[in-house]
C-alpha positions in Angstrom: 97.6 63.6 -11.3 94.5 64.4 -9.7 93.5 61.0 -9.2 96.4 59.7 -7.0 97.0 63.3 -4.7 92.7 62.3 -4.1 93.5 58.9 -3.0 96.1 60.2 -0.8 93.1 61.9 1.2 90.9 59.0 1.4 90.8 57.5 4.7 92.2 55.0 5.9 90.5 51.4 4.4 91.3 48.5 6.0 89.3 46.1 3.1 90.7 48.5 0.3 94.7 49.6 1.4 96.8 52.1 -0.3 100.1 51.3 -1.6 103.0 53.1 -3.5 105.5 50.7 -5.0 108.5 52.1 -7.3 111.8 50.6 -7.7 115.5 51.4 -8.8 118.5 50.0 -10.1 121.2 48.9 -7.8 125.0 48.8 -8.9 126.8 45.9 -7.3 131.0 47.0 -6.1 133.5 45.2 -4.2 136.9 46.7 -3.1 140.1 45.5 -4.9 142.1 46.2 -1.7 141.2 46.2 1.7 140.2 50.0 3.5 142.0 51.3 6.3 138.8 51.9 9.2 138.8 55.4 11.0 141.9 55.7 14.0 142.5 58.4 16.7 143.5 61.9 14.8 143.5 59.7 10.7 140.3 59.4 8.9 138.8 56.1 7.4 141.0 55.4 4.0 139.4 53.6 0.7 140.9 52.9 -2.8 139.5 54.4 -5.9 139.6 51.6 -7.3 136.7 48.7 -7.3 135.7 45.2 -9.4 132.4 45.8 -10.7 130.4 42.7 -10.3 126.9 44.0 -11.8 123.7 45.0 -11.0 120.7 44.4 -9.2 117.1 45.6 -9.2 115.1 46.9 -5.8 111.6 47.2 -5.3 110.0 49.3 -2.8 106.5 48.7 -1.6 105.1 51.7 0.6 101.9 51.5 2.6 101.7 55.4 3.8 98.7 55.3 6.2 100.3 52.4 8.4 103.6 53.5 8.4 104.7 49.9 6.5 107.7 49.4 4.6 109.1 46.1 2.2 111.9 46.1 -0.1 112.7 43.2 -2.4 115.7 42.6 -4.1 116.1 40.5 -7.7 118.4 40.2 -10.3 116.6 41.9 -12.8 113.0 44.0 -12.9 111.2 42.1 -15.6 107.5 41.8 -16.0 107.7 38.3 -14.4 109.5 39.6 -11.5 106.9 42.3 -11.0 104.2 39.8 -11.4 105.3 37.9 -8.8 105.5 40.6 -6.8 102.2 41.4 -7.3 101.2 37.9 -6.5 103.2 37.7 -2.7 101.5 41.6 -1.8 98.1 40.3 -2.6 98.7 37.1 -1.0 101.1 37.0 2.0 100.7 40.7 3.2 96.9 41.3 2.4 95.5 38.0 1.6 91.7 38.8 3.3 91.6 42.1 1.8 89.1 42.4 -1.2 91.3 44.9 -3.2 95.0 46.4 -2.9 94.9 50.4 -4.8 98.4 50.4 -6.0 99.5 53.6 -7.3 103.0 53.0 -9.3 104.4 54.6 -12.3 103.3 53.9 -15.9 106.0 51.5 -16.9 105.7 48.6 -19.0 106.4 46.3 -16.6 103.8 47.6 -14.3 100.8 46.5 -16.3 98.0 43.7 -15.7 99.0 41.5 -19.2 102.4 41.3 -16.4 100.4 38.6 -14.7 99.4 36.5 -17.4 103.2 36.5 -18.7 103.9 34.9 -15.2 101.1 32.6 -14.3 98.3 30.6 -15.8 95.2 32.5 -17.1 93.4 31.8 -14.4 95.7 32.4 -11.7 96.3 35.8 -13.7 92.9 36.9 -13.5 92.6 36.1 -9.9 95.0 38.6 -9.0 94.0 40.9 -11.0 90.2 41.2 -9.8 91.7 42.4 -6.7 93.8 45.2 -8.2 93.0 48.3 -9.1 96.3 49.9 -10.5 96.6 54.1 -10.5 99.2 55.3 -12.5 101.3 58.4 -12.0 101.2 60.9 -15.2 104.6 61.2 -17.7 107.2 63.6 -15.7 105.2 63.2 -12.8 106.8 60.7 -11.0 107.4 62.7 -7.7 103.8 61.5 -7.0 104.5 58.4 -6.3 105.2 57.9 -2.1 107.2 55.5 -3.1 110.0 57.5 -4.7 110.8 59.5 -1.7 111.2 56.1 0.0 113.7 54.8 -2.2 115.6 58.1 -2.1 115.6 57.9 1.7 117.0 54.3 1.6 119.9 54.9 -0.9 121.5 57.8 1.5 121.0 56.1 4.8 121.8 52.2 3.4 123.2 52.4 0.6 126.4 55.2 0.5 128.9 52.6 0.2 130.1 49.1 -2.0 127.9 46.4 -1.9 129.6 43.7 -3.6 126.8 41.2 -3.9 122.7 40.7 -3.9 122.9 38.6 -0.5 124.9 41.6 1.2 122.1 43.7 -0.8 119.2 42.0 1.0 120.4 41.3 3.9 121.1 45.3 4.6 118.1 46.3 3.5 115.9 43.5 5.7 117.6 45.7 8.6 116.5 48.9 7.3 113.3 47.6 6.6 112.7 46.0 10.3 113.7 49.0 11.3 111.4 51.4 10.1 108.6 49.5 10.6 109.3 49.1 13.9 108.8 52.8 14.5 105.9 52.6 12.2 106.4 56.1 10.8 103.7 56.9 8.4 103.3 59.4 5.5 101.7 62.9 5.7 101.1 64.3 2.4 99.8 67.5 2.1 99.7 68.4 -1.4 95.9 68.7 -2.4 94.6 68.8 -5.9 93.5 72.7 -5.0 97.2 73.4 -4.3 98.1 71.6 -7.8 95.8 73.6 -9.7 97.5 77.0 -8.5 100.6 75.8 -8.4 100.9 73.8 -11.4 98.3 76.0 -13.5 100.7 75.7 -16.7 99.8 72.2 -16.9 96.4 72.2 -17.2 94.7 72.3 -21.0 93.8 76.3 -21.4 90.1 76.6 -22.2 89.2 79.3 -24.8 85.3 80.4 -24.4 
């Protein structure tokens, strides 16, 4: 816990960047019947019912210091699909940087043996060299930047039915583009002196 809330402090490195990634499950809907839009004096009208037509997985890649945003969508979040994930942030977004600090959660997708189930050994260890991963503890997810982000992006994009991944992406490119336009960054505030008052109980007790 410590770890990450002192990275959040660090200043800003331009050859060493921060980023938060998490990601969450997204139900795919479509409407069985057509919904009756908003008129003068009669609200907008839509049936209960709905034609599942499954699910998709969205990552969410946070840089908090820049105020940078990217959310990918794929079918399903596998090791390989992290991996490759991994592989475009390292090189299409920071390809001259000598090392990306992620901090994610401590999932077993979100490991280094990822990128050697989706690329050659020596590719693998490429991208690893310029990786150094910082996991969030168990139950201590709300650490992550990247969480908050995801949350934010579900109530302002996603309160309705999607019926399909394209739809999926292509709502969340405009969210996306939108944000970073505005470039609105991260201000955390939560220092490791405020965890150890406030979260006291979950530190080991020391007996002299």
């Amino acid at each position: 816990m410590e770890d990450v809330i002192e990275l959040y402090h660090e200043p800003y490195d331009p050859e060493r960047p921060l980023v938060c990634m998490d990601e969450q499950p997204q139900q795919l809907v479509s409407e069985t019947r057509q919904p009756v839009p908003a008129a003068r004096g009669r609200p907008a009208r839509e049936d209960f019912e709905y034609e599942r037509e499954g699910t998709a997985n969205v990552f969410m890649v946070v840089e908090p210091l820049a105020g940078w945003r990217h959310v990918e969508v794929t079918e399903r979040r596998t090791s390989v699909d992290w991996a490759h994930l991994i592989r475009w942030l390292l090189d299409e977004r920071y390809p001259a940087v000598k090392q990306v600090r992620l901090v994610c959660d401590n999932l077993n997708t979100h490991k280094m043996a990822s990128l050697y189930e989706a690329f050659e050994p020596e590719e693998a260890r490429r991208l690893a060299r310029r990786l150094d991963i910082h996991y969030t503890p168990k139950h201590g997810s709300w650490l992550n930047v990247a969480e908050p982000e995801l949350s934010a992006m579900t109530h302002q994009c996603l309160d309705r039915r999607i019926p399909d991944a394209s739809t999926l992406t292509s709502e969340l490119a405009a969210w996306e583009q939108d944000l970073n336009s505005r470039q609105r960054g991260v201000d955390w505030r939560f220092t490791t002196r405020d965890a150890r008052i406030k979260l006291k109980r979950l530190y080991p007790q020391i007996v002299v």
